[in-house]
FITORVO-847676 format. One record per residue: residue number from 1; residue in three letters; z, x, y of N, C-alpha, C, O in turn. Coordinates in steps of 0.2 Angstrom, whole numbers. Example, Ala and Ser with C-alpha at 12.3 -4.5 7.8 and 13.67 -1.06 7.14 Angstrom:
<recs>
<rec 1 'ala' <39 66 -28> <39 62 -22> <39 66 -16> <42 71 -17>>
<rec 2 'ser' <35 64 -11> <36 68 -5> <39 64 0> <40 67 6>>
</recs>
This chain:
<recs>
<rec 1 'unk' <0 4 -6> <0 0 0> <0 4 6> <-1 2 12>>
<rec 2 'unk' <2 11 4> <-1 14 11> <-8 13 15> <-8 15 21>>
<rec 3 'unk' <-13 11 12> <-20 10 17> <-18 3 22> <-20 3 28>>
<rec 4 'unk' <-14 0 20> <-12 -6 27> <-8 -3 30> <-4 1 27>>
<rec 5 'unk' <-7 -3 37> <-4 -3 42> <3 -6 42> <3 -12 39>>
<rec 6 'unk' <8 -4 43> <14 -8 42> <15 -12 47> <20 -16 45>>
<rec 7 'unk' <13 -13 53> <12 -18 58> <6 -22 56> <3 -24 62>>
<rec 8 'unk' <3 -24 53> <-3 -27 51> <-4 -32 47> <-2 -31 41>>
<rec 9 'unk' <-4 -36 48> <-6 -43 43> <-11 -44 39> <-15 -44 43>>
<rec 10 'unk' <-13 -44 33> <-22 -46 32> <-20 -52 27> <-17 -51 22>>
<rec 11 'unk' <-23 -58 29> <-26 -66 27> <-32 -65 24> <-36 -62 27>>
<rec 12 'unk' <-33 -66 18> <-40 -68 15> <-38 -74 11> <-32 -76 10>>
<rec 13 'unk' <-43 -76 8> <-44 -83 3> <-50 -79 -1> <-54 -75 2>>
<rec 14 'unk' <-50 -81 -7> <-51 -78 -11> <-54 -82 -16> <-58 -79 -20>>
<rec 15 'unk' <-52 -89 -17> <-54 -91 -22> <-59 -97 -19> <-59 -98 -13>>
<rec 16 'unk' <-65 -101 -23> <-71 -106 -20> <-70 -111 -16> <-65 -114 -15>>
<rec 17 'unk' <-74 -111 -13> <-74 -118 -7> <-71 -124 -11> <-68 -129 -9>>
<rec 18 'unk' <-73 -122 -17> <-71 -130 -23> <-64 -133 -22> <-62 -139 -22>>
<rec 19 'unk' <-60 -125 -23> <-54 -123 -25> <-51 -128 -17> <-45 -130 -16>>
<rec 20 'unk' <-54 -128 -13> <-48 -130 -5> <-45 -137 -7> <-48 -142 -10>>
<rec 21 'unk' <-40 -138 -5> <-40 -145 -4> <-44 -148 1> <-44 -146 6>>
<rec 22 'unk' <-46 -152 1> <-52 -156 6> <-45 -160 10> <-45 -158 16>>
<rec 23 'unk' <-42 -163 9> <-36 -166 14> <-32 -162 20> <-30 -164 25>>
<rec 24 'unk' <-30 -155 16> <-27 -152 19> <-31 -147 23> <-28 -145 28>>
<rec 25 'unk' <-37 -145 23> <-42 -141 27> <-44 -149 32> <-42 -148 37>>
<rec 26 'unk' <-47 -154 30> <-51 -159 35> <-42 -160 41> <-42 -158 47>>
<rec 27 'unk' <-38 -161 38> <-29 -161 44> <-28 -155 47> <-26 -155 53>>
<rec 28 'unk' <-30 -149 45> <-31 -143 50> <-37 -142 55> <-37 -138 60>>
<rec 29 'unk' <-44 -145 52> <-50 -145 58> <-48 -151 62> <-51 -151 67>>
<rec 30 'unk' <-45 -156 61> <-44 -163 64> <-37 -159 71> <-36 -160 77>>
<rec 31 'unk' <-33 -155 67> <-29 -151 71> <-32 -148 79> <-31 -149 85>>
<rec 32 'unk' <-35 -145 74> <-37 -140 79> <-44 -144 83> <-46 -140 88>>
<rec 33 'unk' <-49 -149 83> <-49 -152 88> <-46 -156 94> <-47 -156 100>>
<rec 34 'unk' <-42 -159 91> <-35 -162 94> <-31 -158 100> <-28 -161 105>>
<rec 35 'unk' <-31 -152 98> <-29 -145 104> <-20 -148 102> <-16 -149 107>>
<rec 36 'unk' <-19 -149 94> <-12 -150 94> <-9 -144 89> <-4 -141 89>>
<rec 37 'unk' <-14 -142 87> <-11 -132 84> <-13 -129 88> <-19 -130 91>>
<rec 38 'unk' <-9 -123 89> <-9 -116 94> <-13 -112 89> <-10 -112 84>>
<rec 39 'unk' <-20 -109 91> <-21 -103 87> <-18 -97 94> <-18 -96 100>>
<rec 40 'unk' <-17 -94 90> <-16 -87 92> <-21 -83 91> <-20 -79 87>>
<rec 41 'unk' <-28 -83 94> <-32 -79 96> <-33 -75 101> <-34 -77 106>>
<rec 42 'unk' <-33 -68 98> <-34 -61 102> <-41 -61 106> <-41 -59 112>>
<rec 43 'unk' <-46 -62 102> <-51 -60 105> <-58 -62 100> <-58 -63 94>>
<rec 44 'unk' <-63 -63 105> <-68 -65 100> <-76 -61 102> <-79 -60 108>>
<rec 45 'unk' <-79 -60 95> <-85 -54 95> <-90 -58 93> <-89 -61 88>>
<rec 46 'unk' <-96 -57 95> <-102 -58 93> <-104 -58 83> <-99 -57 80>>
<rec 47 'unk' <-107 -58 82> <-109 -55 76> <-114 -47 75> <-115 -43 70>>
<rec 48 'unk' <-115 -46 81> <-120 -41 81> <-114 -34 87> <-116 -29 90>>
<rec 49 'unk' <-108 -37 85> <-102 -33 88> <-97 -32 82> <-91 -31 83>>
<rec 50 'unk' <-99 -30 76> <-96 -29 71> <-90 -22 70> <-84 -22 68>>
<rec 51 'unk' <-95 -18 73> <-92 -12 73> <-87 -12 78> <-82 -8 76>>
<rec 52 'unk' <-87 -15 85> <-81 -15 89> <-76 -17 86> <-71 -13 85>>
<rec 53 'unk' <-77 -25 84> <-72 -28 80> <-69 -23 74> <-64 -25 74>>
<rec 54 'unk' <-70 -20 72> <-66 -16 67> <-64 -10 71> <-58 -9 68>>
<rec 55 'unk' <-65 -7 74> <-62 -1 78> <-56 -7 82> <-50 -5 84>>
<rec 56 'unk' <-57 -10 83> <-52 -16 87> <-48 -17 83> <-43 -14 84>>
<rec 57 'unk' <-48 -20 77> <-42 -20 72> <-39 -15 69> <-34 -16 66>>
<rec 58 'unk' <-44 -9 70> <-39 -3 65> <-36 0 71> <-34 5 69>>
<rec 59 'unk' <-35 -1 76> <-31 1 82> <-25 -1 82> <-20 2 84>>
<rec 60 'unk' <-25 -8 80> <-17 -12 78> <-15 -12 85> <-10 -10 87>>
<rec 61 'unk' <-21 -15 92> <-19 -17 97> <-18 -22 98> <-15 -24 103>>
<rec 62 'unk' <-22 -28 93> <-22 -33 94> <-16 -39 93> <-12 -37 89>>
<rec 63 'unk' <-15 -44 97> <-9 -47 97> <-8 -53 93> <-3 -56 92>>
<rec 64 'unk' <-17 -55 92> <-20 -62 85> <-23 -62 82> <-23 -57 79>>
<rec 65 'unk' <-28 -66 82> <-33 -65 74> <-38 -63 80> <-37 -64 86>>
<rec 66 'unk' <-44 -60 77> <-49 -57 80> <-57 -62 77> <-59 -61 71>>
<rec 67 'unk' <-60 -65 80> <-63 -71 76> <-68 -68 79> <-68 -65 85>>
<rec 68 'unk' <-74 -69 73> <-83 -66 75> <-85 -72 75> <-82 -77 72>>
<rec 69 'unk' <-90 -73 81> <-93 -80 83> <-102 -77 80> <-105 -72 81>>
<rec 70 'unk' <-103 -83 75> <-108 -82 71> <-115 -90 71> <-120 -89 67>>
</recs>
């Protein structure tokens, strides 16, 4: 576990679209239209800003999620 950063978080999902639940994923987009969940986003990168966004995160300056707009 030393390659993670001890100040670092990493989220993935890992298993099929199949696998989501459909109730609990459609109550978090219905959420986050609604502007009734806080995301905590840092900053947001292009797709063709790939390389930034990752010198950005391996810096561990960032304060939220770092989202690519695609």
């Amino acid at each position: 576990m030393d390659d993670i950063p001890r100040m670092g978080c990493l989220t993935a999902y890992t298993g099929d679209a199949e696998n989501l639940d459909k109730a609990l994923l459609q109550d978090f987009i219905d959420a986050v239209e609604k502007n009734t969940l806080k995301l905590n986003i840092d900053r947001y990168y292009r797709l063709d800003q790939i390389p930034e966004a990752h010198a950005y995160m391996e810096s561990n300056q960032n304060s939220g999620k770092i989202v690519i707009e695609m």
